[in-house]
Structure formats: structure tokens, C-alpha cells
N, C-alpha and C positions, 0 to 999 in steps of 0.2 A: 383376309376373309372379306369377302364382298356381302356386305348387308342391303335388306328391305328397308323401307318403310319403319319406324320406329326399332331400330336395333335388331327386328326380325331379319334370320339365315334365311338362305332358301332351303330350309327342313323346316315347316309347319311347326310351331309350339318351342320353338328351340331360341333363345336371345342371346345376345353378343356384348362384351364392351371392354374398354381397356386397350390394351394394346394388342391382343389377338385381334382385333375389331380396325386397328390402325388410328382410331382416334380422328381427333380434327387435325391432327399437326401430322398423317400420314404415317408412313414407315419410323419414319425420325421421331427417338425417346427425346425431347429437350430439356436437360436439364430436369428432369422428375414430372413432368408434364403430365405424363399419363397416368399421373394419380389422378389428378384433375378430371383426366375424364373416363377417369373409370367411376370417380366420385358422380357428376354428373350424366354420362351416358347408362352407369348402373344402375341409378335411379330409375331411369327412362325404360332400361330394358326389364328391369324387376317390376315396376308399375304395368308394362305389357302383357311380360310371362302372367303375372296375376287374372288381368283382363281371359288373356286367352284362356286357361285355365276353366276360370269362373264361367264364361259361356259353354264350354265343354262337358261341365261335371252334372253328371247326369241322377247320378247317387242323392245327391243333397250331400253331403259331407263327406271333406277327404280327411283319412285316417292314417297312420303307419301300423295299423294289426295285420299286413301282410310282412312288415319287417317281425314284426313279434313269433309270426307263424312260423316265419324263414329259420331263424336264431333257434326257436324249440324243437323245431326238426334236425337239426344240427348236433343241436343238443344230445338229442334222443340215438341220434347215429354214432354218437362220442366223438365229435369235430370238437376240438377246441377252438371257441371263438372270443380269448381273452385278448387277442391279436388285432393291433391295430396295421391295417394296408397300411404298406410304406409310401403308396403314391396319395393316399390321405394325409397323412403326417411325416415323410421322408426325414430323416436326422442327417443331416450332411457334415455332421459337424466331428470334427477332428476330436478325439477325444484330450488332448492335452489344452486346444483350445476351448472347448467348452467349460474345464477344471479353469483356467484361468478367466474366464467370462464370471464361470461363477465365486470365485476367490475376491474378482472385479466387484462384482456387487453385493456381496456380504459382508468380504472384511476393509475393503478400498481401494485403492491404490495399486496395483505390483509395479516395482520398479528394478 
């Protein structure tokens, strides 16, 4: 992904970092690197998106009572929305590995 200026895309209002972004060290993950800068660049582009934001908001104060709106309309339709998106929270986990993940760190050891 080719970025602007301070982590901005070229889509207005939209910021970048991490390894979608390619980092400082390019295509190549080294060795965990791109934590680093996702640490560092995220900063950079979350301090932006803010900036940009802030000049734009025209209201005086952003709110989430349009997600409130959303969810009671839903509601009112009989949608169940006890559901979490699986591309919010995806479980990729094997279920006999996850039983021994958790056997791992409750009762020790399995050997």
C-alpha cells in the first residue's frame, strides 16, 4: 500500500501502518519488526486520523447513538444481534487445541 504524507492513503481521512503499510524495512517481516512499527507508525497515523477528524467535525461532538439507533431497529425487527462478526473476532482455533491451551494454563503442564 503506497502512502501520503504522515501514514495518510490516498482516500482522504483513511490512515495506514504495520505491515499492510510495508513499514520501514519494506515487504520483508524481519524477525518481528513490524511490531515496531506498527508500534511507532500507529501512533503517527492514529495522532493524524485524530487531527483530521477534529478539523472536519462539524457537530461539536462525536457520539456512537447512531450505533444505538442501528442495534434498536434491529431489535424491533427481531434480528438477533447477540453475534459477534467472525471477521471482528474470527476463532481459528482447533478445538482439541484450544482444550489443551486451556488444560495448559489452568492446571500446567500436559505431557
Amino acid at each position: 500500500m503506497k502512502l501520503r504524507f504522515m501514514n495518510e492513503t490516498a482516500i482522504p481521512g483513511i490512515y495506514s501502518s504495520g505491515e499492510v503499510s510495508g513499514g520501514v524495512h519494506g515487504e520483508n517481516r524481519l524477525m518481528g519488526n513490524s511490531l515496531l512499527d506498527v508500534c511507532v507508525f500507529g501512533k503517527i497515523a492514529g495522532e493524524n486520523a485524530a487531527i483530521y477528524v477534529k478539523e472536519r467535525v462539524k457537530e461539536g461532538r462525536l457520539t456512537l447513538d447512531h450505533v444505538q439507533r442501528y442495534h434498536k431497529e434491529l431489535e424491533e425487527a427481531g434480528i438477533i444481534t447477540d453475534r459477534v462478526a467472525p471477521m471482528l473476532l474470527p476463532d481459528y482455533s482447533n478445538p482439541k487445541v484450544r482444550e489443551r491451551q486451556l488444560t495448559a494454563h489452568y492446571l500446567g503442564t500436559i505431557r
